[in-house]
N, C-alpha and C positions, 0 to 999 in steps of 0.2 A: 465340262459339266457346268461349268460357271455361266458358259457362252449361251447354253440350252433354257437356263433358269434365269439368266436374265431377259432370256428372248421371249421365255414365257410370261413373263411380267409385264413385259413392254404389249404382249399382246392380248395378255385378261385387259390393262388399263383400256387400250385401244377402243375393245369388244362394251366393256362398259361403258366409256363417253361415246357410242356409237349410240346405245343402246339408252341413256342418259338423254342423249341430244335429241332423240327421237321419239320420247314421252316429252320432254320439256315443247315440241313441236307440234305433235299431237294435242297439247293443252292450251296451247296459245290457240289454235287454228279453234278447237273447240269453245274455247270460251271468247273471242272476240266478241261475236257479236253481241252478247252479254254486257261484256266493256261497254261496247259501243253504245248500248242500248241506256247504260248506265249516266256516261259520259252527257249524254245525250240529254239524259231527265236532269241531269246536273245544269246544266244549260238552260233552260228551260227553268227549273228552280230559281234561277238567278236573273234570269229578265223579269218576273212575277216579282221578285224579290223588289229589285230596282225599282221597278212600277209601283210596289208597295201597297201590292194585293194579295201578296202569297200572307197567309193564315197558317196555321199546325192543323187544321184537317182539309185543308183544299187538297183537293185529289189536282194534281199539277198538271196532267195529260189532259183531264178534263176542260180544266182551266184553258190550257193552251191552244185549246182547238178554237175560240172564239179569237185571239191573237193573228194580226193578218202580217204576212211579212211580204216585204218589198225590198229589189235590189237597186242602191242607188251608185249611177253615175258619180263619179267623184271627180271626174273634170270638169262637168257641167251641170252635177245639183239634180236632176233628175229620175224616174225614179219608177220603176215598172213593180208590179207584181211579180214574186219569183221565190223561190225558196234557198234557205241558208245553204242546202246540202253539205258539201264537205268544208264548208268555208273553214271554220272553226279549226279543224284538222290542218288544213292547209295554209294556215296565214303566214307563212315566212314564204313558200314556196310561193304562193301570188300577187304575193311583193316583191319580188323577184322577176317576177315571170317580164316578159317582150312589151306588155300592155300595160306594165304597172306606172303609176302615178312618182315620178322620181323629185325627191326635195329640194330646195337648193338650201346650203347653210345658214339663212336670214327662215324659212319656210320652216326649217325643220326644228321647232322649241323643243317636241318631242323625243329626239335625237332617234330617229326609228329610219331616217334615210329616204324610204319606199314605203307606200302605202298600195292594195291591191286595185283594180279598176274599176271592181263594184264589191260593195259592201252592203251587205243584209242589215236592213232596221226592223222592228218590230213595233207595230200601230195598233192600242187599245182603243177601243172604240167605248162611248157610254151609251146608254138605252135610245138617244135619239140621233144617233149612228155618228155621231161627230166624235172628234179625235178628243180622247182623256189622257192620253199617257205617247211619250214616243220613248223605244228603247233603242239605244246604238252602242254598239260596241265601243269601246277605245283602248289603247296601248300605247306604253310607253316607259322611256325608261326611267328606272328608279334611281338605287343607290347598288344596287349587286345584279340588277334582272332587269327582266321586262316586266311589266304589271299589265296584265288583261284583266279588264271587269267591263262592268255596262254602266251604263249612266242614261237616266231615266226624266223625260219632262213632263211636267204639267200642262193641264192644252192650251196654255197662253206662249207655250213654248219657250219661254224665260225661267221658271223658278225652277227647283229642282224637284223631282218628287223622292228621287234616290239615287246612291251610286254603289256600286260592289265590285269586288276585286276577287274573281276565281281564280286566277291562277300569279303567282309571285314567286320567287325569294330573298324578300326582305327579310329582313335580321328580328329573329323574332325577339316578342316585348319589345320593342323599338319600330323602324320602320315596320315591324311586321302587323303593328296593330292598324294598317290600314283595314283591317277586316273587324275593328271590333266594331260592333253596334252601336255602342254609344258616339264613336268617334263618326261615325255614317252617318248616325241620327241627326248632326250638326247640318249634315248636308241640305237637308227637306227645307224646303221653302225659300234658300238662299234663288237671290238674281243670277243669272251668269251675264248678261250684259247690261250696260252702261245706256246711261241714255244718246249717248249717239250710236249704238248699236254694238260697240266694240264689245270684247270678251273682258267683263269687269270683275271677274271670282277669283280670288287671291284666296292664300294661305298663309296665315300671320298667325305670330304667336299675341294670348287675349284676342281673337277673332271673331268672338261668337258671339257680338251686337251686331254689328254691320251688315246691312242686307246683302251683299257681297264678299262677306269674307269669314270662313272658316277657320278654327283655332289650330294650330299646327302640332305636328308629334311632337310630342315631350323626348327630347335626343335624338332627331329624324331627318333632322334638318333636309337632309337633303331627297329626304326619299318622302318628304313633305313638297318640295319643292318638285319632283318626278311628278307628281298628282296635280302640281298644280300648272305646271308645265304640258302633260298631259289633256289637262280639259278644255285649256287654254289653243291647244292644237286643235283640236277633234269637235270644239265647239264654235272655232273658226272657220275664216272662209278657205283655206285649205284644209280642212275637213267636213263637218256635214253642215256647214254655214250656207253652203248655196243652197242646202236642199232644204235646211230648215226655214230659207227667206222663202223656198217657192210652196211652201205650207204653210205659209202666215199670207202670201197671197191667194191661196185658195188653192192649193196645189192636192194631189190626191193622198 
């Protein structure tokens, strides 16, 4: 009797994680592309954001349609029209991938190893069609994670217009206030290069005279230094340094 009622148990449980597993599958399949769609406007928020045109009633979609994106070349700077598509989804995976851009340990400040072959930028334009804003991605490592945000230029291509961090986990109240606004707001108008062209944007503690230098987290130290490590990377010539010299020479 014992053998029957345990068998029966074993086979409600069964019957229900069957039955469990198959609405929980049913829900994901259904609401992806909601996700996706979400994830999406999330993205899009956050390039507007960096460019430092997003508003409280900008309709974002709207917005983003005048936005031109382009895929750039990362071994040699160049730079086609084309669209993000999955990039975003896929950044571990095509940095990995047969074609991807591999570091050597002097290259790599960013400790990220690989970077993908092409990466999407995004190009505001102002009403007499010349470049106001450039938006590129960057990544890198902090203090517990990787930091993804955008970092956004002014059309002299030197100062900042903005920088933001969508996705982290840093330690929050601590490294994790790389998202507050006030500490962002430091960013707008700093240089990122020296005048021999090098990458001249530090993060030091009292930073916030120096036309190059940003104030650092308050107990972050280090995941101050992933940021600063980071821009340092991405606004170099192994990062978008080629492609930002061949748009200061007239490039498209």
């Amino acid at each position: 009797m014992r053998r029957e009622s345990d068998l029966r148990t074993f086979l409600t449980a069964l019957v229900l994680a069957v039955v469990c597993s198959f609405f929980v599958a049913g829900a994901n399949v259904l609401l992806k592309p909601r996700q996706d769609m979400n994830r999406e406007l999330e993205r899009k928020k956050n390039i507007l954001l960096a460019a430092g045109v997003l508003k409280s009633d900008t309709d974002i979609n709207k917005a983003f349609d005048s936005v031109e994106t382009y895929l750039v070349d990362m071994k040699t700077g160049k730079a086609e029209k084309g669209e993000a598509g999955k990039y975003f989804e896929s950044i571990r995976r095509l940095a990995a991938s047969s074609d991807a851009v591999h570091l050597s340990k002097q290259q790599d400040v960013a400790v990220i190893k690989s970077i993908p072959a092409k990466i999407p930028v995004f190009i505001l334009r102002g009403a007499d069609g010349k470049i106001a804003k450039v938006v590129m991605p960057i990544y890198g490592s902090g203090l517990w994670s990787t930091m993804y945000g955008f970092m956004a230029l002014n059309s002299d291509l030197n100062s900042v217009s903005g920088i933001t961090f969508y996705d982290h986990g840093e330690t929050p109240g601590l490294g994790g206030e790389i998202d507050n606004p006030l500490w962002k707001a430091q960013w707008i108008n700093k240089k990122i290069y020296g005048n021999d062209g090098s990458v001249a944007l530090s993060i030091v503690k009292g930073g916030t005279h120096g036309e190059s230098q940003v104030d650092s987290l308050s107990g972050a130290t280090m995941t101050s230094r992933g940021v600063e490590n980071t821009v340092r990377f991405w606004m170099g010539q192994d990062g978008f340094g080629k492609y930002l010299n061949s748009l200061k020479q007239g490039g498209a």
